[in-house]
MARSEZA-445687 format. One line per 4 residues: number of its first residue (from 0); for each residue x, y, z of C-alpha. Coordinates in pm, 1 decimal. Layout:
N
NUM = X/Y/Z; ...
//
This chain:
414
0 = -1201.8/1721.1/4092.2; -1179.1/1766.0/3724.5; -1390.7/1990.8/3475.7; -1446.4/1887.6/3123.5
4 = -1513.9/2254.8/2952.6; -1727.0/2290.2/2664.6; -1503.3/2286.6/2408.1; -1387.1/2194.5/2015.6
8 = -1019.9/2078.0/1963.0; -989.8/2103.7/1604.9; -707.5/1961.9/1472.4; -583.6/1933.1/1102.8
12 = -802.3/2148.4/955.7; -699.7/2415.5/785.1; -370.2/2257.7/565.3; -167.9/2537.7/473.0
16 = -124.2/2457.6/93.1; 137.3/2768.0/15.9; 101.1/2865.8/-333.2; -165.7/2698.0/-397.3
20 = -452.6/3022.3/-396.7; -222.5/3212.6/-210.9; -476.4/3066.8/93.6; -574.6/2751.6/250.4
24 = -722.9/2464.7/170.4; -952.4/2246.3/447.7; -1072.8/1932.6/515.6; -1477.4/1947.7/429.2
28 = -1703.1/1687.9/650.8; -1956.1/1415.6/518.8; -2222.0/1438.0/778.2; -2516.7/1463.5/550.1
32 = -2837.5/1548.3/736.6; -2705.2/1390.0/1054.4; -2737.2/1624.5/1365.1; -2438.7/1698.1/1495.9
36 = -2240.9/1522.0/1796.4; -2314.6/1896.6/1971.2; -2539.7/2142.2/1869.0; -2443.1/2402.3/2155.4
40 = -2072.9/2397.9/1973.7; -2181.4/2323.0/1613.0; -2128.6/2721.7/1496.4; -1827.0/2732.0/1641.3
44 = -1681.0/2452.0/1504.2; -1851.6/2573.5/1116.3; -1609.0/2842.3/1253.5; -1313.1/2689.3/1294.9
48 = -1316.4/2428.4/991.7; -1389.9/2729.8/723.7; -1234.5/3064.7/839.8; -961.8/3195.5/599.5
52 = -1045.5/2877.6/412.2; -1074.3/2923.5/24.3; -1029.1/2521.8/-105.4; -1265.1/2267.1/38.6
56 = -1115.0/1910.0/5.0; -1479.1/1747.1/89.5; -1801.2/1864.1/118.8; -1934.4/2195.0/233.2
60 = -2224.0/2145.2/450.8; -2377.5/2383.1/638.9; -2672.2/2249.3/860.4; -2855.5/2239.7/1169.1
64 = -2804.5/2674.7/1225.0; -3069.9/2924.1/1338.6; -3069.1/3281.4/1508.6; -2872.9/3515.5/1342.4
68 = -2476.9/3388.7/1358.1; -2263.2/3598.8/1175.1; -2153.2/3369.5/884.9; -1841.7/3558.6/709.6
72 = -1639.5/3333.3/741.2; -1777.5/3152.3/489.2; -1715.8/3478.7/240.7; -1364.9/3314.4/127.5
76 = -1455.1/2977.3/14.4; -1360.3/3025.6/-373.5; -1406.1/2595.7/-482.4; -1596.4/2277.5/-341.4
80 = -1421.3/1977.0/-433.6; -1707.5/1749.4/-369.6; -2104.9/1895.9/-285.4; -2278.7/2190.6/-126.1
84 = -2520.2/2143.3/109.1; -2736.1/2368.4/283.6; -3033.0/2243.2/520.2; -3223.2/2234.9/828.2
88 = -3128.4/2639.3/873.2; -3325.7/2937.2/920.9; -3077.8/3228.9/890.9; -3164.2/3425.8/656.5
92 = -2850.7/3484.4/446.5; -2536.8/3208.6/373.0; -2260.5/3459.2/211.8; -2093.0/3185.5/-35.2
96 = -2043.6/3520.4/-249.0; -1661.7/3388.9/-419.0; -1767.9/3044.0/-442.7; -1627.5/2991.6/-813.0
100 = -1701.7/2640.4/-856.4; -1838.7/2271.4/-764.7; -1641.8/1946.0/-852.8; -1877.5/1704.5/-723.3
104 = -1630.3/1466.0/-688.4; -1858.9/1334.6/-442.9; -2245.0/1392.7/-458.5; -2561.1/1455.1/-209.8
108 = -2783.8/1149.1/-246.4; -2564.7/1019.1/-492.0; -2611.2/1308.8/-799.5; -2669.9/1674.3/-649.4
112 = -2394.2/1920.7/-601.4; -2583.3/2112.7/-448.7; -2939.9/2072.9/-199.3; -3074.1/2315.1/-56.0
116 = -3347.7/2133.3/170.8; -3619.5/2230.7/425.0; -3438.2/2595.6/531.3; -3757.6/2672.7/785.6
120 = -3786.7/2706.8/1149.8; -4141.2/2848.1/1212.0; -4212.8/3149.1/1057.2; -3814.3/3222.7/985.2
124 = -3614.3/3070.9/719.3; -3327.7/3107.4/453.0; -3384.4/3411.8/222.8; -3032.9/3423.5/14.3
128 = -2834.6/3192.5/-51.7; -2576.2/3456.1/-255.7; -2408.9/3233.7/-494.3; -2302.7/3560.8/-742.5
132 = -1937.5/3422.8/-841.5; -2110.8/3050.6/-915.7; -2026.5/2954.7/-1301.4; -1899.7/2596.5/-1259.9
136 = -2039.5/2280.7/-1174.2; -1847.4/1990.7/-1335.6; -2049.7/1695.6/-1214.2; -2353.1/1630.9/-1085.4
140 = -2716.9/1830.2/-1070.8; -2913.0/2101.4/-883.4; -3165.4/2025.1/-564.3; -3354.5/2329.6/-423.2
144 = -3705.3/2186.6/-257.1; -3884.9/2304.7/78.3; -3745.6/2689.6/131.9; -4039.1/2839.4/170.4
148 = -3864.0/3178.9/238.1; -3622.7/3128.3/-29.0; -3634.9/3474.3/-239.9; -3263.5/3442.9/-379.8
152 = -3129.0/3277.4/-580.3; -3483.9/3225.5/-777.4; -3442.7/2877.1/-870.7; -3654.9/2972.1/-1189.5
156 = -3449.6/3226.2/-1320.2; -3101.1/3119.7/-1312.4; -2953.4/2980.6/-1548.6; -2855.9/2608.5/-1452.8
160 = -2767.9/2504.7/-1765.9; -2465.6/2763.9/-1808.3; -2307.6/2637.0/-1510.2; -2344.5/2298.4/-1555.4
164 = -2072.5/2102.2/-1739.5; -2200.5/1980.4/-2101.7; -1967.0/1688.0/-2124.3; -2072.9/1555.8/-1728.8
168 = -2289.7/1290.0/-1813.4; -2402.9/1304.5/-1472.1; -2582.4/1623.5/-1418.8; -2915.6/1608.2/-1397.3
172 = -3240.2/1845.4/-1474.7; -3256.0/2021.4/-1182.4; -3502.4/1967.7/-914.3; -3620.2/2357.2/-884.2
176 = -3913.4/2485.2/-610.4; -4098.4/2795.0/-717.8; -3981.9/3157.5/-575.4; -4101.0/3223.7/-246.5
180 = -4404.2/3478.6/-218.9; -4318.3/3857.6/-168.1; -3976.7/3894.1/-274.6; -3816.2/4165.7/-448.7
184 = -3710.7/4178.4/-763.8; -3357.9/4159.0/-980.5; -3181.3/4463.3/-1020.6; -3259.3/4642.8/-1322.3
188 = -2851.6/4578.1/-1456.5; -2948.3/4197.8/-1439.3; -3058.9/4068.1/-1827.1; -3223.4/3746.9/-1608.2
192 = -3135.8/3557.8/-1339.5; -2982.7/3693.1/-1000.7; -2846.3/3561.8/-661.9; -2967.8/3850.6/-471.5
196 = -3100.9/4266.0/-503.4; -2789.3/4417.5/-547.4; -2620.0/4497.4/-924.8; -2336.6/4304.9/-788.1
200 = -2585.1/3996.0/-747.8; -2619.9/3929.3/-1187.8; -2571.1/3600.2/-1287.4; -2202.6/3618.3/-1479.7
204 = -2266.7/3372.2/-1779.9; -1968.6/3214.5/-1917.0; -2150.7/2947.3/-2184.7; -2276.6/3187.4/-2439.6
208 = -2000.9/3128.5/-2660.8; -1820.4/3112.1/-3026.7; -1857.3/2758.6/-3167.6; -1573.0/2543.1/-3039.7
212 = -1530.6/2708.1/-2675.2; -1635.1/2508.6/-2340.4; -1611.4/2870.9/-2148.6; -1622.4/3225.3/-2242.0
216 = -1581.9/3610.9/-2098.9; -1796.7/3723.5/-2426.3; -1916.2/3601.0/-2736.0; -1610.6/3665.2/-2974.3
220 = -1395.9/3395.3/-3091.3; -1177.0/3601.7/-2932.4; -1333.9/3582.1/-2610.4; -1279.6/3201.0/-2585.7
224 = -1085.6/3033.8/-2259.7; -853.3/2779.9/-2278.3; -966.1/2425.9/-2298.5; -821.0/2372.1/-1916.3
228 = -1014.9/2611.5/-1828.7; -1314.0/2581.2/-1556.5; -1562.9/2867.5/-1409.0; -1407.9/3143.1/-1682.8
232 = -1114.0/3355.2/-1723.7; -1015.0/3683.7/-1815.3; -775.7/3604.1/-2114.7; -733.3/3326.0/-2359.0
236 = -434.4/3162.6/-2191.4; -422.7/2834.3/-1957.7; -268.5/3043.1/-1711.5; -590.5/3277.0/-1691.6
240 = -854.8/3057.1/-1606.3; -1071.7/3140.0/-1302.9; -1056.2/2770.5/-1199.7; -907.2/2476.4/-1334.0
244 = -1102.6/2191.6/-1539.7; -821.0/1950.5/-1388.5; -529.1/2001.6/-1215.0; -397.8/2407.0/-1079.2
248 = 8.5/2370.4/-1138.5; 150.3/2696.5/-967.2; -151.1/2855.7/-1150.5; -119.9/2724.5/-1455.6
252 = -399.8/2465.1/-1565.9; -274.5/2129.8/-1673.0; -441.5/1819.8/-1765.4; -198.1/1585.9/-1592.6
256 = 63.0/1674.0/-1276.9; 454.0/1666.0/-1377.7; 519.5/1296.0/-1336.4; 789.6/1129.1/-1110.2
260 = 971.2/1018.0/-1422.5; 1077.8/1147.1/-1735.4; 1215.1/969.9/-2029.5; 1534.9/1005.2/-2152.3
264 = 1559.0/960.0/-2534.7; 1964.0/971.5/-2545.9; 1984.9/643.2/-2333.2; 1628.4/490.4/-2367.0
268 = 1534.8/482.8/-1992.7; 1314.5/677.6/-1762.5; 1475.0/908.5/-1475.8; 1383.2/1102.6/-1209.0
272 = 1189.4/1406.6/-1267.0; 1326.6/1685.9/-1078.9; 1040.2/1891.5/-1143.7; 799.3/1617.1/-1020.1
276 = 501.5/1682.8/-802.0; 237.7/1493.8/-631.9; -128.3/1539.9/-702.4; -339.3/1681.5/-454.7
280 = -759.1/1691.1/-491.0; -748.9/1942.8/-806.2; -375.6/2094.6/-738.1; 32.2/1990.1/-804.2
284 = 237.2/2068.9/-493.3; 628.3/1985.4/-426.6; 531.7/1834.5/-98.0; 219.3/1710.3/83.1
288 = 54.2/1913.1/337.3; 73.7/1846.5/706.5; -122.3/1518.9/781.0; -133.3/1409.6/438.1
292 = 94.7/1144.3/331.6; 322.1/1068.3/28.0; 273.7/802.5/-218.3; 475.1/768.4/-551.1
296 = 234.3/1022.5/-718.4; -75.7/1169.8/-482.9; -114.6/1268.2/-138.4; -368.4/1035.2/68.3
300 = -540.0/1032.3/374.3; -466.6/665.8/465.4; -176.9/421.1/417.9; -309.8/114.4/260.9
304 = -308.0/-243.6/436.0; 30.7/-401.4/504.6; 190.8/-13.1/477.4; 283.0/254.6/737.5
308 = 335.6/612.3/833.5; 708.0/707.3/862.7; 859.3/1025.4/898.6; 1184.9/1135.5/712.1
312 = 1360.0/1443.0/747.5; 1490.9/1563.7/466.4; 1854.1/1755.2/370.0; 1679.1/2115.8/477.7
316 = 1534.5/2001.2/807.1; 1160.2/1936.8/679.3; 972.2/1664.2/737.3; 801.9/1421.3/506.7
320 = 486.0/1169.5/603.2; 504.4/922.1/332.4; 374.1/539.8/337.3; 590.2/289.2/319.5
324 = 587.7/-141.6/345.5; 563.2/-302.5/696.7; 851.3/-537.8/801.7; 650.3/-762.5/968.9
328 = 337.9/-608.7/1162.0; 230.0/-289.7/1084.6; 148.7/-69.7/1391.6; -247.5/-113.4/1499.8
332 = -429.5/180.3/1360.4; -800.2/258.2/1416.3; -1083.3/424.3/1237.9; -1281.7/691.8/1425.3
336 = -1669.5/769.8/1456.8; -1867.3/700.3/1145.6; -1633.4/491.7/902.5; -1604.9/100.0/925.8
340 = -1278.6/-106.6/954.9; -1143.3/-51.7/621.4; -1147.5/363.0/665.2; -1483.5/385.2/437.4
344 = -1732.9/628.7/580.7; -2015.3/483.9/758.7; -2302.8/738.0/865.3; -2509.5/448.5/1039.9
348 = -2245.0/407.4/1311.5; -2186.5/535.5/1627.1; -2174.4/903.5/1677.1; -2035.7/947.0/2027.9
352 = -1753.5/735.3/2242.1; -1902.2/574.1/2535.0; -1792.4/291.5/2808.4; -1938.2/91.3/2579.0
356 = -1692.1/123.8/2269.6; -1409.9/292.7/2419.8; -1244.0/-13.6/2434.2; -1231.5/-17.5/2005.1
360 = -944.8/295.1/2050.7; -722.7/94.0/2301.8; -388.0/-4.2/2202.2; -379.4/226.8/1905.9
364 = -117.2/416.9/1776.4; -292.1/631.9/1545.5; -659.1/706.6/1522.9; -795.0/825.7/1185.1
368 = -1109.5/1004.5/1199.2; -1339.0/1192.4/1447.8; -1387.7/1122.2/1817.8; -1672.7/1292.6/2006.3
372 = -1723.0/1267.2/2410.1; -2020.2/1441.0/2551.8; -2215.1/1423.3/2887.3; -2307.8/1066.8/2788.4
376 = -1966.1/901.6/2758.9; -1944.7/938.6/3083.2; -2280.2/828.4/3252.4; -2168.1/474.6/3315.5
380 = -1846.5/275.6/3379.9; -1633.9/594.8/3406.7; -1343.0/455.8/3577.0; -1309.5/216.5/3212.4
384 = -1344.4/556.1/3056.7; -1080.2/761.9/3295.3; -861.0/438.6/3223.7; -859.1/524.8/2854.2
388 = -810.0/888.0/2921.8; -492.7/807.9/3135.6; -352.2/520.4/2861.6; -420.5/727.2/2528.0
392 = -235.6/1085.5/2557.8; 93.5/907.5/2480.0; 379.7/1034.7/2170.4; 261.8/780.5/2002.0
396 = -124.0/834.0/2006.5; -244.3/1065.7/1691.9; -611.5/1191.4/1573.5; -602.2/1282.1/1215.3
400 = -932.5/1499.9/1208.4; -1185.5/1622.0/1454.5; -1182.8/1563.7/1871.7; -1498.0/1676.2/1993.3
404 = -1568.9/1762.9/2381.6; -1906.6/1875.2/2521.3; -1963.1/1805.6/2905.6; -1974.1/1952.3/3288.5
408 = -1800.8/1885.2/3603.4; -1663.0/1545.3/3668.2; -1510.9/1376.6/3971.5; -1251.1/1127.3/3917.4
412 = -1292.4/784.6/4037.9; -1116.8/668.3/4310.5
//
């Protein structure tokens, strides 16, 4: 007899860009308002995918929580490459206190960085969402509607328009529910708008500048950030922004990455850039990160059609995953839960392997994506199900993201 434990095998989530923040930067997910595949494990895997995380490559979504979890972990989250989303809760605090600033490189129903949506369970529901270090959203607008507990931030009060970007054509007037009944009151130290009771809690504005700045740390000419500059800054340097507007070179902010190639003007032809690095989300790095592969310029996710993962080890004994041109058939690669043949994310599929589809993942030497077994998967047809099992665990066989187990005791078939 076998037993299939509760349990969450994350894998590749936390990517371990050194030098970067001087943290880590994670993989976000793009669930939406989907329950998840397990909601006795959903906490725990919130747990696993953000603690000591401070870069979210994705979305942050929080969703789907109640009782009183102890979300900390969440405390180190400084940046949000695409939206924030918080919904379906009833905790009454989410701690995104050094959350700096939003990209929304990819948006919540197509143009909110961040919804905050129907945070009620009975008479219990969110109460602070404690946003204090938020100065920064470069695209897309504001969606706070059916909290009726919501006392912090008061939608009302804040400020929207000093944290969202003035060049983004794409943020919107903000969708804003009125303050919950019964709530205290800013601190006295706050001139307006606050994310929670505390002095700590003022809204920091960094828009209220001299003519010619896009941010500020005071009103002076003086006081004006560079133009790389995102979220702030605490001198007038490119090298002391509090975020960058586009790319974070070994904290200095840059409009473009150091190119592959530089031109040489003594013998009119481009060479090798020794100082070359690839982009990766808002950040330059020497090498890609563990599960990310190397093009020419970028680390991806994916190798295109007609390309393939290889491995190279270079002249110190690292490793590099790069992409490279098939000689003839590329190796069969598959797409997990959710996205459609060509790797695009698709929330209408399934959400959970079965006898039914398992037979999709056969003969494939890498899987990119999200599997999820619970007690269903194995309700029908096991021993086509136990056949997979025994096939797939090869050297060869890879998941790139999430493998998610929820079940009880099992016999094996005969």
């Amino acid at each position: 007899m076998e037993t299939a434990r509760s349990l969450v095998f994350i894998g590749a989530v936390l990517l371990g860009v050194p030098g970067v923040l001087g943290g880590e930067v994670c993989r976000g997910t793009d669930m939406k308002l989907a329950l998840p595949s397990s909601l006795e494990n959903h906490y725990n895997t919130l747990k696993l995918l953000y603690t000591d995380c401070q870069v979210v490559h994705g979305n942050l979504e929080i969703t789907h929580l109640h009782g009183n979890p102890d979300l900390s972990f969440l405390q180190g989250i400084i940046e949000v490459q695409g939206y924030v989303l918080v919904a379906n809760v009833s905790v009454s605090l989410v701690p995104l206190d050094n959350l700096r600033i939003i990209r929304g490189s990819q948006l919540f129903d197509s143009q909110y960085a961040i919804a905050v949506l129907n945070n009620t369970q009975g008479n219990r529901g969110l109460r602070t969402l404690r946003l204090r270090s938020l100065t920064e959203i470069l695209q897309g607008g504001i969606n706070i509607w059916q909290n009726p507990y919501l006392c912090f931030p008061d939608p009302r009060s804040i400020d929207w328009s000093d944290i969202l970007d003035k060049q983004s054509n794409q943020s919107k007037i903000p969708k804003l529910q009125p303050r919950a009944p019964n709530c205290p009151s800013c601190s006295s130290a706050c001139a307006k708008g606050c994310w929670g009771e505390t002095s700590q809690d003022c809204q920091t504005l960094t828009g209220n500048c001299a003519s010619g700045c896009q941010r500020c740390k005071g009103p002076l000419t003086s006081d004006c950030c560079h133009k790389q500059c995102a979220a702030g800054c605490t001198g007038p340097r490119d090298s002391d922004c509090l975020a960058c507007r586009h790319f974070n070179d070994s904290g200095v902010c840059k409009e473009n990455c150091p190119e592959p190639t530089i031109y040489d003007p003594n013998n009119y032809q481009a060479k090798p850039n020794a100082n070359k690095k690839f982009y990766f989300g808002a950040f330059c790095v020497k090498t890609c990160p563990n599960n990310y592969l190397a093009m020419e310029v970028a680390c991806i996710l994916y190798c295109s059609q007609s390309n393939q993962e290889v491995i190279t080890i270079n002249p110190d004994g690292t490793e590099t995953q790069k992409c490279e041109k098939c000689e003839g058939n590329c190796p069969n690669v598959c797409y997990g839960l959710g996205m459609d043949n060509n790797g695009v994310i698709d929330n209408h599929g399934i959400t959970v392997v079965t006898s039914a589809n398992v037979k999709q993942f056969s003969n494939c030497k890498k899987i990119f994506g999200s599997l999820a077994f619970r007690a269903q998967s194995f309700e029908r047809f096991i021993t086509g199900m136990y056949r997979w099992f025994h096939e797939a665990p090869t050297e060869q066989h890879h998941c790139s993201a999430v493998l998610q187990s929820a079940g009880s005791a099992l016999q094996s078939p005969p």
